[in-house]
N, CA, C and O atoms as a Maestro MAE file, in Angstrom:
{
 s_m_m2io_version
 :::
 2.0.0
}

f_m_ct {
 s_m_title
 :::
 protein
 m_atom[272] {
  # First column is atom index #
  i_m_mmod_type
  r_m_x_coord
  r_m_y_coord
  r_m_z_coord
  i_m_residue_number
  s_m_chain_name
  s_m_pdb_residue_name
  s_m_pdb_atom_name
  i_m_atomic_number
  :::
  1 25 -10.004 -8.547 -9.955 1 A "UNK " " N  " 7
  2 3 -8.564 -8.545 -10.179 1 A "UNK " " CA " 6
  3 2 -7.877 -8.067 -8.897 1 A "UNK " " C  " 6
  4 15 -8.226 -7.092 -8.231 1 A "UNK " " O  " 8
  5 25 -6.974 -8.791 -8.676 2 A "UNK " " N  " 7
  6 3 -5.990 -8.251 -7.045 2 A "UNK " " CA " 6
  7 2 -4.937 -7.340 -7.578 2 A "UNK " " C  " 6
  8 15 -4.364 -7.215 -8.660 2 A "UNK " " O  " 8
  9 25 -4.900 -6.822 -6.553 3 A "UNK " " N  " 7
  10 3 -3.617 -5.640 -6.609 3 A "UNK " " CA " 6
  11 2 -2.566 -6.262 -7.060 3 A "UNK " " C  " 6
  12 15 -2.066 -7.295 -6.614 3 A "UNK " " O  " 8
  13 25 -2.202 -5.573 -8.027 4 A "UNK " " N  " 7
  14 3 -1.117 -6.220 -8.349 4 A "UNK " " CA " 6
  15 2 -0.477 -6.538 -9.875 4 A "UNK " " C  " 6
  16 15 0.531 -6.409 -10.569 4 A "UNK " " O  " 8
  17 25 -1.913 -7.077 -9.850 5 A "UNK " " N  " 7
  18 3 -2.418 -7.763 -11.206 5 A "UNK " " CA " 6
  19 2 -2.889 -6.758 -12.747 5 A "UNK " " C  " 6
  20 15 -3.904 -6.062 -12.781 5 A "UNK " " O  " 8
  21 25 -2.071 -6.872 -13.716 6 A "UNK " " N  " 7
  22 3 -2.405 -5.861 -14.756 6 A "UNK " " CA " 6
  23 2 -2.510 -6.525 -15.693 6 A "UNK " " C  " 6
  24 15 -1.721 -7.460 -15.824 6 A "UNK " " O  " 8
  25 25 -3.564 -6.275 -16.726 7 A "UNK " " N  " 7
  26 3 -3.598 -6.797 -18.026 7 A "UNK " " CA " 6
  27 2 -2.300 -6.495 -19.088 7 A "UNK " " C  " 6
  28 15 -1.730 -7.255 -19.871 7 A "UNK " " O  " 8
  29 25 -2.060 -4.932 -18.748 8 A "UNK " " N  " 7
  30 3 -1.181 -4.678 -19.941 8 A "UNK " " CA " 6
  31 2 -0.147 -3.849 -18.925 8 A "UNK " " C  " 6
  32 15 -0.570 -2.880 -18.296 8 A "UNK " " O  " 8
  33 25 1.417 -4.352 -18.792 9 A "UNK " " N  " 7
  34 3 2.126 -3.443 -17.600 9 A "UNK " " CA " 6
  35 2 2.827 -2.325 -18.522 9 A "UNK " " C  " 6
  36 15 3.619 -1.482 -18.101 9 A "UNK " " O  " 8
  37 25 2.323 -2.489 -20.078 10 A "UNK " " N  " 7
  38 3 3.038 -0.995 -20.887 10 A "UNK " " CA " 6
  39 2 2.001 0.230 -20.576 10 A "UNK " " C  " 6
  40 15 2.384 1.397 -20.670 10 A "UNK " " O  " 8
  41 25 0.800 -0.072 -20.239 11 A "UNK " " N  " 7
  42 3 0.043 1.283 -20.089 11 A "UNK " " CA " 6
  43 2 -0.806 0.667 -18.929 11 A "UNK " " C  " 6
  44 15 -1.978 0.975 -19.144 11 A "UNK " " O  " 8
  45 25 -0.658 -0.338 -17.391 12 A "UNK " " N  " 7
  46 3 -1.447 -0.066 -16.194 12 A "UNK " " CA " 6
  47 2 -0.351 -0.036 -15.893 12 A "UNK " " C  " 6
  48 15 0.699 -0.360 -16.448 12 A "UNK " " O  " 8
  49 25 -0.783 0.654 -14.341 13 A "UNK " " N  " 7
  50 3 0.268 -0.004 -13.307 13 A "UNK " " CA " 6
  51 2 -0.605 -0.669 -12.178 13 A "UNK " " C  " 6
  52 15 -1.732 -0.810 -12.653 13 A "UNK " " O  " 8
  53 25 -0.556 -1.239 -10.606 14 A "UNK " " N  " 7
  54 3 -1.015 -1.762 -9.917 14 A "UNK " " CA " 6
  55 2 -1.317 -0.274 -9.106 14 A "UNK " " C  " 6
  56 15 -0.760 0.824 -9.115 14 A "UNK " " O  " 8
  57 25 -2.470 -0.834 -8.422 15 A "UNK " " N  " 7
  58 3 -3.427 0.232 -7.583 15 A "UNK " " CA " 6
  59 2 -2.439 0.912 -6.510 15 A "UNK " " C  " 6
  60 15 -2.491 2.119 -6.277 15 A "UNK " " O  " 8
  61 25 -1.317 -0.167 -5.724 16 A "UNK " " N  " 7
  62 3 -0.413 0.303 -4.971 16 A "UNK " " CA " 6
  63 2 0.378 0.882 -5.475 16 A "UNK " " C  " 6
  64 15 0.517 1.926 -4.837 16 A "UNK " " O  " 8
  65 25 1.066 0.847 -6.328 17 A "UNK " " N  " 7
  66 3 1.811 1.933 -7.062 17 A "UNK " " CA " 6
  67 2 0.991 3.483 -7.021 17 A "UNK " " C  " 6
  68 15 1.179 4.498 -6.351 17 A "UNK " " O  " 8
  69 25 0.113 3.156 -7.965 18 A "UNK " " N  " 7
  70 3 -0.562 4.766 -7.852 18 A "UNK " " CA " 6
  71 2 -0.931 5.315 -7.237 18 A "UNK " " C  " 6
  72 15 -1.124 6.515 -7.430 18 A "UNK " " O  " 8
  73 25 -1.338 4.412 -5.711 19 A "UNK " " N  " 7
  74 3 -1.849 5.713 -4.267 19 A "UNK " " CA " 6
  75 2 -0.050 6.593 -3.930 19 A "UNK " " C  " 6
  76 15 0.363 7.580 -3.321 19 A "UNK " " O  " 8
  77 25 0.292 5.921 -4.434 20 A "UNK " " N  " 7
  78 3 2.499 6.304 -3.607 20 A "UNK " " CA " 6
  79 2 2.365 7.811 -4.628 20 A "UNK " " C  " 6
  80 15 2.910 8.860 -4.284 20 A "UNK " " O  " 8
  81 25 1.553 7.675 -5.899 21 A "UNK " " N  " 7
  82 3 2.141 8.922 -6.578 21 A "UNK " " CA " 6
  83 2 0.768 9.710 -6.615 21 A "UNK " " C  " 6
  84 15 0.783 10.936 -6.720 21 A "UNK " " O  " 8
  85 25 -0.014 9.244 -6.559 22 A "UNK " " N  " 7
  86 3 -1.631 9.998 -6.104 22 A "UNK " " CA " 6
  87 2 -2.399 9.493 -5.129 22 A "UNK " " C  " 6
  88 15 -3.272 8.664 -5.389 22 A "UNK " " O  " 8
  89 25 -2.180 9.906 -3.962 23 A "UNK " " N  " 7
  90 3 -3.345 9.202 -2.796 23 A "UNK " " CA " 6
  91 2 -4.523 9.155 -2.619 23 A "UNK " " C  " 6
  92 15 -5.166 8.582 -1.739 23 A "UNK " " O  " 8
  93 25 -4.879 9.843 -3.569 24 A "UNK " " N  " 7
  94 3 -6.735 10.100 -3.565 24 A "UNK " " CA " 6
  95 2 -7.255 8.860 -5.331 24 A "UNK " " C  " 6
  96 15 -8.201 8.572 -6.064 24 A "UNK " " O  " 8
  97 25 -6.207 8.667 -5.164 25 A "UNK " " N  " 7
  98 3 -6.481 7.660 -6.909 25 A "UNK " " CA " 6
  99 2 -7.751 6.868 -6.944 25 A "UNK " " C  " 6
  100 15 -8.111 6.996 -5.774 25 A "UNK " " O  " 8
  101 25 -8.276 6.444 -7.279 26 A "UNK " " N  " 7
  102 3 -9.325 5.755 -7.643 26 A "UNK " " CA " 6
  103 2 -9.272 5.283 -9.242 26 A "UNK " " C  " 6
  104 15 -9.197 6.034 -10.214 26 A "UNK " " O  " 8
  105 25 -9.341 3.638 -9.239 27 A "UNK " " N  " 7
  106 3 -9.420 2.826 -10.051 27 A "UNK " " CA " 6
  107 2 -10.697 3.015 -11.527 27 A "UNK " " C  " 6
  108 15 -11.906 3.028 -11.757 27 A "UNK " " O  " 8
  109 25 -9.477 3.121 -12.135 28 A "UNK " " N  " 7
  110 3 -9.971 3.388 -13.894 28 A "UNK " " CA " 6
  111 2 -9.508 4.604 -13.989 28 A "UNK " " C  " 6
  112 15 -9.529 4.974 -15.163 28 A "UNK " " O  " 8
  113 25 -9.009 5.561 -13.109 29 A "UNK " " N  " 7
  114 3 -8.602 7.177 -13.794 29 A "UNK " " CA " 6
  115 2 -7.506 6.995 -14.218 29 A "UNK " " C  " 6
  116 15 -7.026 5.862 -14.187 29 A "UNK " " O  " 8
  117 25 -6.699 8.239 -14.817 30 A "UNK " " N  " 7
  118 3 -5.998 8.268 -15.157 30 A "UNK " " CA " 6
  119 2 -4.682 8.698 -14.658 30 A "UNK " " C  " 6
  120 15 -4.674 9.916 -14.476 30 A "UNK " " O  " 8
  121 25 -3.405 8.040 -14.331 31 A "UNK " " N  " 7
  122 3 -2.314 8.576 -14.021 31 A "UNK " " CA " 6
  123 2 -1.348 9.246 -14.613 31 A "UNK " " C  " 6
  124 15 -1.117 8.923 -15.778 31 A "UNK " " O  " 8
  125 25 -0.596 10.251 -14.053 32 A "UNK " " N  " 7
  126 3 0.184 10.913 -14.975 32 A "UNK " " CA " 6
  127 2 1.038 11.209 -13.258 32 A "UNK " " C  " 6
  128 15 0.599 11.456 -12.135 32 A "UNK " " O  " 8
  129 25 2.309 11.037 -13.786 33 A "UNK " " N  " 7
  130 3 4.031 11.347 -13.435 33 A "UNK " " CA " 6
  131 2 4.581 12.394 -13.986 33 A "UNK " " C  " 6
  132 15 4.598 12.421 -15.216 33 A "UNK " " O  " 8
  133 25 5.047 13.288 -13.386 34 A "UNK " " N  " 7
  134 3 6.430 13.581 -14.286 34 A "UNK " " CA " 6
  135 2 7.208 13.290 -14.143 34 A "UNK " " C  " 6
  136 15 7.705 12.859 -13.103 34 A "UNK " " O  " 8
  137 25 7.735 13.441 -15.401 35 A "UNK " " N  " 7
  138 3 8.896 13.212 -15.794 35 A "UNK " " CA " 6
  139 2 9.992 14.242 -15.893 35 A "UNK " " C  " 6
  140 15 9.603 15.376 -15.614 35 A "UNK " " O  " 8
  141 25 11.393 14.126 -16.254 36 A "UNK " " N  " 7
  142 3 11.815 14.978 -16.493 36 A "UNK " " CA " 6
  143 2 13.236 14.880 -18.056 36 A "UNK " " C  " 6
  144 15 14.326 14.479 -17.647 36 A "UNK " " O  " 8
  145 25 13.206 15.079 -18.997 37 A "UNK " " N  " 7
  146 3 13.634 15.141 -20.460 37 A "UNK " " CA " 6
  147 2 15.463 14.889 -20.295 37 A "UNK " " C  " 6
  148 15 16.233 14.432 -21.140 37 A "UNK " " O  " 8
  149 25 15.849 15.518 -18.480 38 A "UNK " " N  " 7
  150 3 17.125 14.672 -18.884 38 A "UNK " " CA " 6
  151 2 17.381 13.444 -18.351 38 A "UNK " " C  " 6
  152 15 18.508 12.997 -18.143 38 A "UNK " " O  " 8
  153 25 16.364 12.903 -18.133 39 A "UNK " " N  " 7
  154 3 16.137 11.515 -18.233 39 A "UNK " " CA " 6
  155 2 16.333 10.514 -18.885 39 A "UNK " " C  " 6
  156 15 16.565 9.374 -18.482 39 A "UNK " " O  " 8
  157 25 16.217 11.037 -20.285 40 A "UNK " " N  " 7
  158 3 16.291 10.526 -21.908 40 A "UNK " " CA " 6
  159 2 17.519 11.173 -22.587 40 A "UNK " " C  " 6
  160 15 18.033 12.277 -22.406 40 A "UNK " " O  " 8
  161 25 17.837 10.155 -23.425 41 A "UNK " " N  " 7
  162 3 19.428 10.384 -23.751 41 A "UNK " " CA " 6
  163 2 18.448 11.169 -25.384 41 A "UNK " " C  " 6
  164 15 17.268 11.409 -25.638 41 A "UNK " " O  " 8
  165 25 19.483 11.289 -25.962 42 A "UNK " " N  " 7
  166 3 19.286 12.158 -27.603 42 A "UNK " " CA " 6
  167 2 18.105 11.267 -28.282 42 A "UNK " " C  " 6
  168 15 16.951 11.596 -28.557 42 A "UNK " " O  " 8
  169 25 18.644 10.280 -28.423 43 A "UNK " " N  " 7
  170 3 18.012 9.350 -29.384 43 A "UNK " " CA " 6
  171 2 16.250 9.461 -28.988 43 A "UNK " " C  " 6
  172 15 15.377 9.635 -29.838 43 A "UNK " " O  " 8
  173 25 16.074 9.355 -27.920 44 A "UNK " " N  " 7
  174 3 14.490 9.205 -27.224 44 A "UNK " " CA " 6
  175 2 13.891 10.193 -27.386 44 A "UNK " " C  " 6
  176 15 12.735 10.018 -27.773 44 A "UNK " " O  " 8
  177 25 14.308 11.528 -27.200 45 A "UNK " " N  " 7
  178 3 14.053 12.778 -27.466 45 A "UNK " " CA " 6
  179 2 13.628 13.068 -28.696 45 A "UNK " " C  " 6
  180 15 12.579 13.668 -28.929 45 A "UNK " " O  " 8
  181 25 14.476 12.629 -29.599 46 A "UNK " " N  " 7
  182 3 14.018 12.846 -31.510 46 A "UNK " " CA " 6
  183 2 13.026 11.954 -31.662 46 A "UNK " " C  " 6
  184 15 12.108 12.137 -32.461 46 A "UNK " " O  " 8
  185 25 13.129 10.883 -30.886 47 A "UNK " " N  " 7
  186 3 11.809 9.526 -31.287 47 A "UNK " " CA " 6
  187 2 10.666 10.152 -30.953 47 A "UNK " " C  " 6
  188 15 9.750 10.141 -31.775 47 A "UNK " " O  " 8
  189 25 10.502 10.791 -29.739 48 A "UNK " " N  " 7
  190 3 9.244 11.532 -29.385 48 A "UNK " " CA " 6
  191 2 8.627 12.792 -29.933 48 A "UNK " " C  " 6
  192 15 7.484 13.251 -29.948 48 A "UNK " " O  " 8
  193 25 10.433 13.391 -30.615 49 A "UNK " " N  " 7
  194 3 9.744 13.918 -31.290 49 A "UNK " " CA " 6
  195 2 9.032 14.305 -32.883 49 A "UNK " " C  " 6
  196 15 8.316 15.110 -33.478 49 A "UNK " " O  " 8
  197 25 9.818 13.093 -33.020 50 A "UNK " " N  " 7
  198 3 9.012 12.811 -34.443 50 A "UNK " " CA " 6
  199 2 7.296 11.526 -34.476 50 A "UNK " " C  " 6
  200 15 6.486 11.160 -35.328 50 A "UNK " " O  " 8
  201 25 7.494 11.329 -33.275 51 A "UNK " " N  " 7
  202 3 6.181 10.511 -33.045 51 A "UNK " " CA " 6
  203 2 5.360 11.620 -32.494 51 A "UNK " " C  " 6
  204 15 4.186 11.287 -32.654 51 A "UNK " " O  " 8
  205 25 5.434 12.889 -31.869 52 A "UNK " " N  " 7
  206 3 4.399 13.680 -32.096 52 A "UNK " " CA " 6
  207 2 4.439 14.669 -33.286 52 A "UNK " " C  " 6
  208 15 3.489 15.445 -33.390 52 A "UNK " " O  " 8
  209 25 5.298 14.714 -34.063 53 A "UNK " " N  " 7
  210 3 4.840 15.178 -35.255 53 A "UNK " " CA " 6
  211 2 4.066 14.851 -36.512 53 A "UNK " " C  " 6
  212 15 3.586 15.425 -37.490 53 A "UNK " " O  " 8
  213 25 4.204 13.458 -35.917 54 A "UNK " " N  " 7
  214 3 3.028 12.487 -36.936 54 A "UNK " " CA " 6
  215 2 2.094 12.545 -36.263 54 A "UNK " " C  " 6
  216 15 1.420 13.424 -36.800 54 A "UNK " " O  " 8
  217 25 1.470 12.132 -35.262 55 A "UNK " " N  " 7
  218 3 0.407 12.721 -34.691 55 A "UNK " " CA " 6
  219 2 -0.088 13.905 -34.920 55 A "UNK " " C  " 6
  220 15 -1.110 14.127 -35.571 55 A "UNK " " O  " 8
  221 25 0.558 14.648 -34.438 56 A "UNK " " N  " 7
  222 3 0.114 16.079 -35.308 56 A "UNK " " CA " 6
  223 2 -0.776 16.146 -36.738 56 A "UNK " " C  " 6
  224 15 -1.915 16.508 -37.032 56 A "UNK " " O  " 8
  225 25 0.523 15.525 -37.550 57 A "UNK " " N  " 7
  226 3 0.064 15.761 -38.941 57 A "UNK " " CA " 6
  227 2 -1.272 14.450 -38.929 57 A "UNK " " C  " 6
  228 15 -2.352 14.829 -39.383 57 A "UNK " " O  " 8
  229 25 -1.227 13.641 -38.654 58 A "UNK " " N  " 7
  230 3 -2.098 13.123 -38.570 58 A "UNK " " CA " 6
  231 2 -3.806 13.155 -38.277 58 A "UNK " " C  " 6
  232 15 -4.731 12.483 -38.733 58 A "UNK " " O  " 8
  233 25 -3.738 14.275 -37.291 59 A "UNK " " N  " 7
  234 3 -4.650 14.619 -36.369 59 A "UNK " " CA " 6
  235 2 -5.105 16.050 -37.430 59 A "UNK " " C  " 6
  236 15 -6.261 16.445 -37.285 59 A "UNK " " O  " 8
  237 25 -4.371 16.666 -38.281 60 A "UNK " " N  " 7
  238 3 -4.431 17.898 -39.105 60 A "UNK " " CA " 6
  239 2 -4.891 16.867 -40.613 60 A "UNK " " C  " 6
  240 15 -5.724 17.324 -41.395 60 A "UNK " " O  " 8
  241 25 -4.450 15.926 -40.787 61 A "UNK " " N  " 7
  242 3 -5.546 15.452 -41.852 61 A "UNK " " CA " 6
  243 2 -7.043 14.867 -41.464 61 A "UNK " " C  " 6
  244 15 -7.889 15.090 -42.330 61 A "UNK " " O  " 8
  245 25 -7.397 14.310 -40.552 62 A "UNK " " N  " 7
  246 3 -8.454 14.156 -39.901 62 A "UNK " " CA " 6
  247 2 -9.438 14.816 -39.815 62 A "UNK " " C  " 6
  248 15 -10.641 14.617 -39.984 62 A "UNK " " O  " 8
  249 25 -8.636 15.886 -39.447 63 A "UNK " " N  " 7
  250 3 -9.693 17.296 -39.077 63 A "UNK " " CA " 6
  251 2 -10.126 17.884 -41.242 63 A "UNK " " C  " 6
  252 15 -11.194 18.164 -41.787 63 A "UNK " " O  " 8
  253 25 -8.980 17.831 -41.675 64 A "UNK " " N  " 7
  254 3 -9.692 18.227 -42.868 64 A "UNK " " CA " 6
  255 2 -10.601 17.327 -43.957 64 A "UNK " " C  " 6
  256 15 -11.233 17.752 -44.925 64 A "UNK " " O  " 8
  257 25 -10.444 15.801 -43.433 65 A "UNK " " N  " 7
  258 3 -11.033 15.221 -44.315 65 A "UNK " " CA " 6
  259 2 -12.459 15.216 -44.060 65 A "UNK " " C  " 6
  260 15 -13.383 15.107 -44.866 65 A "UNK " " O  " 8
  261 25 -12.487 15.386 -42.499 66 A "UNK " " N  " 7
  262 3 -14.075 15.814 -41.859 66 A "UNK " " CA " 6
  263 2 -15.068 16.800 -42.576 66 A "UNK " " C  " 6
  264 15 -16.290 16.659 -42.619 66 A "UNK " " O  " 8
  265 25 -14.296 17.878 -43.162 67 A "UNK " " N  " 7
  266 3 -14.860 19.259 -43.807 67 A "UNK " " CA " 6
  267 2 -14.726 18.910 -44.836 67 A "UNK " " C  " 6
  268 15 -15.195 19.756 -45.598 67 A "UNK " " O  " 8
  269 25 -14.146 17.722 -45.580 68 A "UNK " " N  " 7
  270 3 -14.880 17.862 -46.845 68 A "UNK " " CA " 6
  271 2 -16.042 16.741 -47.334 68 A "UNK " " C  " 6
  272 15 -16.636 16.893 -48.402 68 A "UNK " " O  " 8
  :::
 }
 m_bond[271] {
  # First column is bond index #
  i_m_from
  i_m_to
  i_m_order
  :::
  1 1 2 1
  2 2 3 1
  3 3 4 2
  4 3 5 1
  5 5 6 1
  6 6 7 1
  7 7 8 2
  8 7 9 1
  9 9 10 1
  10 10 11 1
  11 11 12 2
  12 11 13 1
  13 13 14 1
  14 14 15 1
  15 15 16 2
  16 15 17 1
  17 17 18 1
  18 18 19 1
  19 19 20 2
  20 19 21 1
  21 21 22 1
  22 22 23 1
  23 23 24 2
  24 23 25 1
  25 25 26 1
  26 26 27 1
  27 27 28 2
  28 27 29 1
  29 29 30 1
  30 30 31 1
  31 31 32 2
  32 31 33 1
  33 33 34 1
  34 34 35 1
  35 35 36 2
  36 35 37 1
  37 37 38 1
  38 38 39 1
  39 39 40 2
  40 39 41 1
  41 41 42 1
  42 42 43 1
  43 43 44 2
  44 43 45 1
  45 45 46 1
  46 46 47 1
  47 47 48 2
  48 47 49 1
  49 49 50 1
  50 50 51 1
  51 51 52 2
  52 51 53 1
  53 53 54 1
  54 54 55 1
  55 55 56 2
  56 55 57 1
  57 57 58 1
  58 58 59 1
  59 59 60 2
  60 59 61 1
  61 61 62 1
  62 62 63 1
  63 63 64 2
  64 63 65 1
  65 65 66 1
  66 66 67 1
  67 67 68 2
  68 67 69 1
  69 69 70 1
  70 70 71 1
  71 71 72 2
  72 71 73 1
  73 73 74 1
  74 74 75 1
  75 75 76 2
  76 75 77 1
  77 77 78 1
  78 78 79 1
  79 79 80 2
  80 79 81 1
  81 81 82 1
  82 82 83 1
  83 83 84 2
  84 83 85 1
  85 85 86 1
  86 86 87 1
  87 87 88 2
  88 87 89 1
  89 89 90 1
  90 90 91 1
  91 91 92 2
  92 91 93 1
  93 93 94 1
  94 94 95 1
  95 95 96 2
  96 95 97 1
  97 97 98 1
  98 98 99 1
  99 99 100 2
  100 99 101 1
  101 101 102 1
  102 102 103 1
  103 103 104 2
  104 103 105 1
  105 105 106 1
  106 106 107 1
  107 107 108 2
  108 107 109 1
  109 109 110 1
  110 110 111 1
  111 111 112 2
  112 111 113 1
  113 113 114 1
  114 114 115 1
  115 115 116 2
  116 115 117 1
  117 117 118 1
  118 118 119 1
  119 119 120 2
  120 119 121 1
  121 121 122 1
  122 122 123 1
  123 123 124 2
  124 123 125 1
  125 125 126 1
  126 126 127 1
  127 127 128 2
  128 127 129 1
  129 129 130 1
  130 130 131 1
  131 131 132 2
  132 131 133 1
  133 133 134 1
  134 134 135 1
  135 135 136 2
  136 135 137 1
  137 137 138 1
  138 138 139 1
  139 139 140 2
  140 139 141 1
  141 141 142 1
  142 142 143 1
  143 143 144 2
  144 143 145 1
  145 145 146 1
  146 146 147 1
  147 147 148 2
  148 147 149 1
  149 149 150 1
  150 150 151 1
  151 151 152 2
  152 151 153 1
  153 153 154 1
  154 154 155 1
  155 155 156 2
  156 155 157 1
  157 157 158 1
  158 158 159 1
  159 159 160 2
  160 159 161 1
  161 161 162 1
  162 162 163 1
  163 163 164 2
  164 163 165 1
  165 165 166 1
  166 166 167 1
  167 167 168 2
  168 167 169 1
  169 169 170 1
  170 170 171 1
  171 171 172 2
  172 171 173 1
  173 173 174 1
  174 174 175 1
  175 175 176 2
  176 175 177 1
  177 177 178 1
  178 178 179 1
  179 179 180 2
  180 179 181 1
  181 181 182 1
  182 182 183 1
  183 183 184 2
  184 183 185 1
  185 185 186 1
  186 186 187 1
  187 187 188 2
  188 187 189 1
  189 189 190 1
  190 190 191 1
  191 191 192 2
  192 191 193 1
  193 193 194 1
  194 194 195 1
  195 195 196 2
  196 195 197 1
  197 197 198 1
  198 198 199 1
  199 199 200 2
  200 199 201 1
  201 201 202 1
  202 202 203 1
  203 203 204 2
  204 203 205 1
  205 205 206 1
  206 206 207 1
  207 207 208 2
  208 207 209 1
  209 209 210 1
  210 210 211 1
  211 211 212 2
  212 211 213 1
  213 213 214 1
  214 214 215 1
  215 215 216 2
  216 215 217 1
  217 217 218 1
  218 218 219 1
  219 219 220 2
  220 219 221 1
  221 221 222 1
  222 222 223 1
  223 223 224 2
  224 223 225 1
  225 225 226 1
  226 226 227 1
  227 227 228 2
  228 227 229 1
  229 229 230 1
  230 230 231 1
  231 231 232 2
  232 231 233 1
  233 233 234 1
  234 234 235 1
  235 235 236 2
  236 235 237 1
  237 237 238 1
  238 238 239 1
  239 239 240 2
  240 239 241 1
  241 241 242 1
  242 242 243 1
  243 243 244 2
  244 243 245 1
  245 245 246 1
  246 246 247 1
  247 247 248 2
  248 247 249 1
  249 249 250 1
  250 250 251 1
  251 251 252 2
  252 251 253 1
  253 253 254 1
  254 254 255 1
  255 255 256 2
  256 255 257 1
  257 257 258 1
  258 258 259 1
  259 259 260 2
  260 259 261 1
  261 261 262 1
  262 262 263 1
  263 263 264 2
  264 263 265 1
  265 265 266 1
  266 266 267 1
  267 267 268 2
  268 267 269 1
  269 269 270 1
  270 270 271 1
  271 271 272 2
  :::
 }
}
């Protein structure tokens, strides 16, 4: 695959992109940015944070259905 080129552009980005925000990057790890929250207007803020509260709860039934 050439630079450039992504299967999925909602979760890759291209190899040149990620040396600009990590220069030591190497292909298949993982990237992470920050960000910063006033970035996001109200609405995005409650979305995230009710999409990690299901996760949460989600991740808290998981764990108990394991133990029984």
């Amino acid at each position: 695959m050439e630079d450039g080129e992504v299967e999925d552009p909602l979760t890759q980005v291209a190899y040149s992109e990620a040396i600009k925000l990590e220069p030591d990057y190497e292909v298949g790890e993982d990237l992470y940015e920050e960000i910063d929250l006033i970035d996001f207007g109200r609405r995005a803020i409650l979305a995230a944070k009710q999409t990690l509260a299901g996760r949460i709860s989600d991740l808290k039934k998981n764990v108990l259905a394991k133990k029984i």
